[in-house]
Each structure stands twice: as structure tokens, then as C-alpha cells.
N, C-alpha and C positions, 0 to 999 in steps of 0.2 A: 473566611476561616484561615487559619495560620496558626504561626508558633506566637508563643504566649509567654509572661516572665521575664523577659529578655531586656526587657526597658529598666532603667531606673526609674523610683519613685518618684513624686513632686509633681508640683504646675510647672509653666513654664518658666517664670521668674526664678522658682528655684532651681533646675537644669541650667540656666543659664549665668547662676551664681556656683554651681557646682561644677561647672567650665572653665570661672575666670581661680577657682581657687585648686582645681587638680594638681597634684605633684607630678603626675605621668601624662606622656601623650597616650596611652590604652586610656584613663581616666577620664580625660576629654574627651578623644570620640565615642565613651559609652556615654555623656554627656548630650553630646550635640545631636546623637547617633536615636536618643529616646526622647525628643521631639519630634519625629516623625510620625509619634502612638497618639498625637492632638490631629484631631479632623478639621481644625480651622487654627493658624497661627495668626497670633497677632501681628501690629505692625511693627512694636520693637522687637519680636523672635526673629520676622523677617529681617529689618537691619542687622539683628548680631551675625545671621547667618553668611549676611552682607559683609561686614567688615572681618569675620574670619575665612572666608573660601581663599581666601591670597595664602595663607596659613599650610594649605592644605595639598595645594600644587602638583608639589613633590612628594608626597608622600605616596607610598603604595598603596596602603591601606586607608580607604577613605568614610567606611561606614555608610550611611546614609546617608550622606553630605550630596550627593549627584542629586537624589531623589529630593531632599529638600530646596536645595536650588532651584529646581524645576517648579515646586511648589512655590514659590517665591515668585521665576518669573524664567520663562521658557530661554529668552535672551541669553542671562545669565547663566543658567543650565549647559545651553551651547558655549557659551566663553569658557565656562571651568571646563571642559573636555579640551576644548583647540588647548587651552594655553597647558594642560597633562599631556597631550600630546605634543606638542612643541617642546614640555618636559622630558622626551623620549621615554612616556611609559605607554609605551604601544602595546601591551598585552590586560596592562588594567584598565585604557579606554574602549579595548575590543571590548572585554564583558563589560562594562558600564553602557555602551552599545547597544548591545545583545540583551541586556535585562534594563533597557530604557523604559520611561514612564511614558513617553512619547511616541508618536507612529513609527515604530521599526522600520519600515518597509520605507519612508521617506527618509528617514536618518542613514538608512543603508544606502538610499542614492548620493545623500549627499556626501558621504565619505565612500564613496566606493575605490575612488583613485585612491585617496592616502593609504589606506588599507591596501590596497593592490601593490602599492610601492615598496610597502615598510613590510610586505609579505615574508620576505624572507629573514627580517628578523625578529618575526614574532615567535614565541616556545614552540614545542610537538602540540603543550598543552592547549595551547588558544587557538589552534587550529580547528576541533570540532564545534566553533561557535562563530571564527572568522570564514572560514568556509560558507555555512550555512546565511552569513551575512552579504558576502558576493553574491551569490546564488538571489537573494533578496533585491543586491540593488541593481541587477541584472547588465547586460554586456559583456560579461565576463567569460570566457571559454576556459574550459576544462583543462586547455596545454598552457594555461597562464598560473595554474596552481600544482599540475601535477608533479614537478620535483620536489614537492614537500615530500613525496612518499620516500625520498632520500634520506630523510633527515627524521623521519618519524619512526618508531619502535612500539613494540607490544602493540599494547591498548591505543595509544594514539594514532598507530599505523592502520591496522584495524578500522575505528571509527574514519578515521581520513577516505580512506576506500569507499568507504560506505557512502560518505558525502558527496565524494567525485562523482559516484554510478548515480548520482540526481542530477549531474548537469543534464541542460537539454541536447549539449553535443556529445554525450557520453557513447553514443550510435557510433562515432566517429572514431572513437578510441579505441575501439575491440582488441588491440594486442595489447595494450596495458590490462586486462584483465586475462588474458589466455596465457599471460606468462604468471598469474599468482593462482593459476587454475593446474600450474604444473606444481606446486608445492603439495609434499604430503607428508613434511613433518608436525607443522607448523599446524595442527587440522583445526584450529582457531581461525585461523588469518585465513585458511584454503573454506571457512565457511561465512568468512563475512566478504570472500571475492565473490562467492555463490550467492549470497543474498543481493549483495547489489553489481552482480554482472548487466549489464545491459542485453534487452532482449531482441536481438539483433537476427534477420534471417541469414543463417552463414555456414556454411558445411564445417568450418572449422570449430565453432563454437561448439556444435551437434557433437564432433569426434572428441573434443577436449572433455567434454561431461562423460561423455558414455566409458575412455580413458581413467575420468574419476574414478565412478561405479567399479568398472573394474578392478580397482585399484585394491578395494575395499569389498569383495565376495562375501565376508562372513558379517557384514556390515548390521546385519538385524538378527544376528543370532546373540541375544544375551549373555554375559558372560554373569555366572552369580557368586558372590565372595561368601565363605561361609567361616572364615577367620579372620578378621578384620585386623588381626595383626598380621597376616600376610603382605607385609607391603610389596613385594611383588604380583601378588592374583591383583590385589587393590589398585594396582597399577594399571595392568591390564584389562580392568573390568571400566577402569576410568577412558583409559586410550577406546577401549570399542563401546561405548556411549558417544565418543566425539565423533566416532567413526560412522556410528547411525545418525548423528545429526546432518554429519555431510555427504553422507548416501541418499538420508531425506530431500536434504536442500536440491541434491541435484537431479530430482524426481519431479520438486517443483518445477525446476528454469525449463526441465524435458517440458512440460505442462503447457508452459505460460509458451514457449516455442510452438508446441501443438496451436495453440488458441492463434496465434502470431501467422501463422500459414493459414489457417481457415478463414482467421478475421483480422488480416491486414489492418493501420492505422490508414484511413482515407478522409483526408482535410475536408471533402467535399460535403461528407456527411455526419453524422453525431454515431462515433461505434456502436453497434448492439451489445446490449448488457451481456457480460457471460456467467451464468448461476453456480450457484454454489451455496452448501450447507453446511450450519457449523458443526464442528466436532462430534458435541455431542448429540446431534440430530442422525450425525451418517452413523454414529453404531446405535440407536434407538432402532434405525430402519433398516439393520441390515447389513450396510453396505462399506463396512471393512471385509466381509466376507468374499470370498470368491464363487461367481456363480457357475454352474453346472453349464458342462458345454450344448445341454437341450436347455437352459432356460433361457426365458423369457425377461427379457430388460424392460425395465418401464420408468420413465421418467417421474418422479416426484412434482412438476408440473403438469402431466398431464393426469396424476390422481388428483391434486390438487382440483384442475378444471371438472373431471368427473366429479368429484365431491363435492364443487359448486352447485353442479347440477341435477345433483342426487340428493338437494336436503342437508346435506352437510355427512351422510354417509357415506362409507365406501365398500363396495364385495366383498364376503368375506369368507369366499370360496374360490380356488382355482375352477369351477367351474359357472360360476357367477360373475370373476370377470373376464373367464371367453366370452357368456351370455350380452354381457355389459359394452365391450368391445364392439361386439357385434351390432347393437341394436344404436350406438351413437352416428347419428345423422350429422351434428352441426359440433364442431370441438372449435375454441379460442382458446387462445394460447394469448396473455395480456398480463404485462404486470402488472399489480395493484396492489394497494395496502393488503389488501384480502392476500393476496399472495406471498407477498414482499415484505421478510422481518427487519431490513435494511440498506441502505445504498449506497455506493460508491460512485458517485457521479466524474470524478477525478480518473480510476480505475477501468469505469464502465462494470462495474461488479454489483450483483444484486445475490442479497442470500437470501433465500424462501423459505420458507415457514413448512415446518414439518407436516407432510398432509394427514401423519397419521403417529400416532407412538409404536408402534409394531411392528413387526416384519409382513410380507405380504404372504399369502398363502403358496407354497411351491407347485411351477415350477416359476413364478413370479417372483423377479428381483428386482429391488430400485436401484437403479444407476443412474448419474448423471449423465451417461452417451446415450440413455436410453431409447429414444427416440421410433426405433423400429414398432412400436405397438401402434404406433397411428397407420401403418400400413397393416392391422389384423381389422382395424373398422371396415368390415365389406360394404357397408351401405351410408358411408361418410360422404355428406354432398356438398358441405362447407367447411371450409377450413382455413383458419384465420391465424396467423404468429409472427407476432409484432413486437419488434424492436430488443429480439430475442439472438445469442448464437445459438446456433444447431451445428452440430459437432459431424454429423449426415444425414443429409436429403433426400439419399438414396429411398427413404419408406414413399417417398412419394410414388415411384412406379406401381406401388401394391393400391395407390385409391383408383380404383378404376372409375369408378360411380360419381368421384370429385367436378362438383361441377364452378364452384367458387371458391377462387383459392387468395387468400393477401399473404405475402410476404414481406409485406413493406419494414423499411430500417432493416433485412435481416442480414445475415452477412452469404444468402443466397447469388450464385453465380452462375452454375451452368443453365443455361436455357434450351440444352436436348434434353433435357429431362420432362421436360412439360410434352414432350409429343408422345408421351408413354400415359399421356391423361384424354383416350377418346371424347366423355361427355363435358370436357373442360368448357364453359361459355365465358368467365370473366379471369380476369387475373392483374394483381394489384401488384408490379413488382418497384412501383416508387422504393428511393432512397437505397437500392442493390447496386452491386457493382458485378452488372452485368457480364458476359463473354459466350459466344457463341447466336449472336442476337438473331442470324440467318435462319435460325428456329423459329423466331417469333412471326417472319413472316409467313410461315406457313400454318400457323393458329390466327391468323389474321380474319381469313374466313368465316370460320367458326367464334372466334373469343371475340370481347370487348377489351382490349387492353389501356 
């Protein structure tokens, strides 16, 4: 699929009789430009293409001419680039580049130095496609690009930002962003530092957001225009929508910081997925709401698993699932398609499938911390969650009766915890990043570890 129209009409003998006789060079390259709409060229379309690319060099504007070349003969393809570039248009062979027919990812190694050099005199605007091409052909550090943000404005400062917070050393840079985290006029620029801040454990980065938030107190109270020829309310209704997006944004990096303290990046092992549901899944179930300081949290995985195990039903009374709670002996916790609407393997992000369309009966609330209700199963003797974050562990003191516990891949650490589990015999803590291990030897006795 694509745009359509666009070509001129003819075969190709005619296109290429309608090239040698144009009065204009536009004329020509819509000529040469709609040969590209044939799925096989012959051998004399490839010659003309042949004895005109010399033609073409210098010009800016080259049409399809890159793409055709390539379709001729990948050699050639590569010459018309070197010798554009040796023309000094270093900003029309970055995109020619960037939207190559060819393997990006090895055309980006092999130009990665000229690009690197000619860096500074490429525009603002090739920046967010030059960028993303270093980044591709890799070697490149973050303080080899960052003084473009000197020479960049608006929109292309903006996207630039955005591009640097993907280096892999972007960990390394944290004061290049905690100085565009002090802007608060600009609340464009102060939310695309926030989108791509690197998620760094740092006291400083914690007080610069929380700094933000305050910045911005009335941040989620709507403002509503009811004269749109007001261009002052209109003004003001527009500044506190930018003002809510950047109170959002810094709600999430709070988030993704949370996740970042629980579940550390560890080379040694593959992260535990952390869950999450879309949009319209969490007000389906509830869970924009705020719960009651006696309710009861429940995770939307662990209805899920009851509802595996229930037939595909779930209680549908506050006192069906005390009843229900009570009477679960064996719960896993396991992703699976069953489970799992999608994945972020890159991320470590899995979103789950809504267990139900409803709200749950009060004083039951689904929340994604919810975890605590595995510690209301009084007579839970297995219990299995794998390759999951859990936000807190702490329900485990409530299994008393726990007698098989896996936590394998979890992002599970303390190990005094487990001496709060008497009838404990097995425990599966492969793939954890252990501390406090002096516990374990005194389950030795009793467990098989």
C-alpha cells in the first residue's frame, strides 16, 4: 500500500523519451522519478539510468533516482551517495541514508565516521534521522552529539533530546537532563526532557521531578473555556492542559523509578516482566478510582489465575470471594497467552488481559500493587510466580500453611522472609538476586533448596 497518481503515464520507452525532450529539470525528474512504478526494468531503462546519475550529483533534489540505482545494481547505488557526499550534500545523503532500500543497520556502520565528522554541519533538521543513524551503527557516545542541543530550537531541540535519552550511555549524562528539568516556561521542551530522562537511581533526579510537580499544584484541575473568543481564558486553559501533561509525564519517570529500586537491571539474568493494563482495561475495572482505606487490593493476575481455575468464572460477591480466598490451596502466577494481551520483550513489559469487564464487588479493588490477597489464602500450600515483578512480598508472612513456594526470575530478595513460613519444605529461588542468604541456612534443615 501507498500513494497513488503520483507517476506519470506511459511504459518505459515512453518516460524515457519524455526525459530526453523536458524543457524543465522538475520535468525530468518526474520522468525518471516514475520508473520506479515498473516491478522489473529492462536492460536499456537500466543503462539510461546509467548514463544520467552523473547528471544528478549535485543536485538537491534527486527523486527516486537513489532507489532506482539500487534497483540497477547496489555498487552503483553506493557510488551515487560517496560521490553526493564528496558533493557536500551532507544533509540529502543523511535522509537518502535513512530511507535506503538497503540494510540500514550496515549502511549506518559503514558511514558512521563521515556522519560523525560532517556532524556539525549537518541542519537542526537532519538531526532527528542523523541521530538515530549513529545510534544504529553503533560506537558512538552520547558527548560526541550532545552540542547539537546548541545549535537546535523548537521542534528540532525537542526531538534531539529525545534521541540522546536512547543512547546506551545516556545513565551517564544525568545533568544534561536535570538542567532542562529546571525549565518551566517552555512546558513542551520540560516534557519531552521528561519523556526521555534516563531512568537513573539518583537522589537528585527524585528531587528535580518532585520540584517539577510542585511547580504545577493545580496541574489536573481543568480549566473550561466557555467563550472561545476569549483569547485569554483560551490561553490559559491551553498553558494548564500542557501543565497536566507534564505533571503526568512526571508521575510516570516517579513509576518507572519505583520499578528501577525493586527491580534493578542485572546482566546476569533476563528482568521480570513488570504488568500492566491498557487504558481502557483500568477504568473498565475500576481502577482510576481511589480505594477505600479498609479495602481490599487485588491483583488482576491473581483473578485471572482464580478464573483459570474456576471455569472461566469469577465471585461475584464480597463474600464469595472471602469464601474463594479461603478455600485456594495451590495459586500460580505464570504468563501465558491465556494471560498475556502483549509483550515488550525489549522493556520487560507484559500487559494482561482484562480478567473481567466489571468492577469487583466492595470492599474489593483491583490494583496493580495488589498483591496482599495472597496473604488472606489461609490454607495455600503451593505457590508458584514466575518471572513476574511483585511490587511487595511482604503477603508472604500471612501463608503460614505455605509449604512449596517458586520464585524463580522474580525480582524477589530478602531471604528473612522465608523464616516467617513454618511448614515451608521446598523453595525454588533460582534466577533472584538474593541478600541476607544467612536465612537460608537455617531452612536448610527443614527445606529442599
Amino acid at each position: 500500500m501507498g500513494w497513488f497518481g503520483l507517476s506519470l503515464d506511459g511504459d518505459e520507452e515512453t518516460l524515457r523519451k519524455h526525459y530526453l525532450q523536458a524543457g524543465t529539470e522538475e520535468e525530468r525528474l518526474l520522468a525518471v522519478s516514475s520508473m520506479d512504478k515498473f516491478p522489473v526494468l529492462s536492460g536499456n531503462s537500466q543503462d539510461f539510468i546509467r548514463r544520467i546519475l552523473d547528471e544528478w550529483i549535485a543536485k538537491e533534489d534527486v527523486g527516486s533516482l537513489p532507489l532506482l540505482a539500487y534497483r540497477v545494481d547496489s555498487g552503483l547505488y553506493e557510488q551515487f551517495l560517496e560521490k553526493r557526499w564528496e558533493a557536500g550534500l551532507f544533509d540529502r545523503v543523511v535522509y537518502e541514508l535513512y530511507h535506503t532500500p538497503a540494510d540500514r543497520k550496515e549502511l549506518a556502520k559503514l558511514w558512521r565516521e563521515r556522519i560523525l565528522d560532517k556532524l556539525p554541519e549537518l541542519s537542526p533538521k537532519t538531526y532527528c534521522i542523523a541521530i538515530p543513524l549513529l545510534r544504529m551503527g553503533g560506537g558512538v557516545k552520547l558527548e560526541q552529539a550532545a552540542f547539537l542541543l546548541d545549535r537546535a530550537e523548537g521542534r528540532e531541540k525537542r526531538e534531539l533530546l529525545r534521541d540522546l535519552g536512547r543512547f546506551p550511555d545516556a545513565k551517564e549524562h544525568l545533568e544534561l537532563w536535570l538542567n532542562f528539568l529546571q525549565e518551566r516556561e517552555d512546558l513542551e521542551l520540560l516534557h519531552y526532557a521528561l519523556l526521555s530522562v534516563p531512568c537513573v537511581r539518583d537522589p537528585r533526579l527524585r528531587q528535580a521531578l518532585l520540584e517539577v510537580q510542585g511547580a504545577f499544584p493545580f496541574a489536573l484541575e481543568s480549566l473550561h473555556v466557555e467563550d472561545y473568543e476569549d483569547k485569554e481564558a483560551l490561553r490559559r486553559s491551553l498553558r494548564r492542559d500542557e501543565e497536566c501533561k507534564v505533571y503526568k509525564a512526571v508521575g510516570a519517570v516517579l513509576t518507572d523509578l519505583f520499578y528501577e529500586d525493586i527491580n534493578p537491571e542485572d546482566t546476569r539474568f533476563p528482568r521480570p516482566y513488570r504488568l500492566e493494563l491498557s487504558g481502557n482495561a483500568l477504568a473498565d475495572l475500576g481502577m482510576y478510582r481511589t480505594p477505600p482505606t479498609e479495602g481490599i487490593l487485588l491483583h488482576p493476575m491473581i483473578a485471572l489465575a482464580i478464573r483459570r481455575e474456576s471455569g472461566g468464572r469469577l465471585p461475584s460477591t464480597a463474600w464469595d470471594w472471602d469464601r474463594k480466598l479461603k478455600q485456594i490451596k495451590k495459586l500460580q502466577l505464570v504468563l501465558s497467552e491465556k494471560t498475556v494481551q502483549s509483550w515488550d520483550n525489549e522493556k520487560r513489559l507484559a500487559c494482561l488481559r482484562a480478567p473481567d469487564e466489571h468492577f469487583p464487588p466492595e470492599p474489593y479493588y483491583y490494583d496493580l500493587r495488589g498483591w496482599s490477597a495472597i496473604g488472606r489464602m489461609e490454607n495455600l500450600r503451593e505457590l508458584r510466580i514466575c518471572e513476574i515483578c511483585v511490587e511487595d512480598f511482604s503477603f508472604l508472612t500471612e501463608c503460614k500453611n505455605l509449604r512449596m513456594l517458586s520464585l524463580y526470575n522474580t525480582n524477589f530478595t530478602d531471604c528473612r522472609l522465608l523464616l516467617e513460613l513454618p511448614k515451608l519444605k521446598y523453595v525454588d529461588l533460582r534466577s533472584c538476586r538474593l541478600i541476607h542468604q544467612e536465612a537460608l541456612k537455617k531452612l536448610q534443615a527443614e527445606c529442599e533448596l
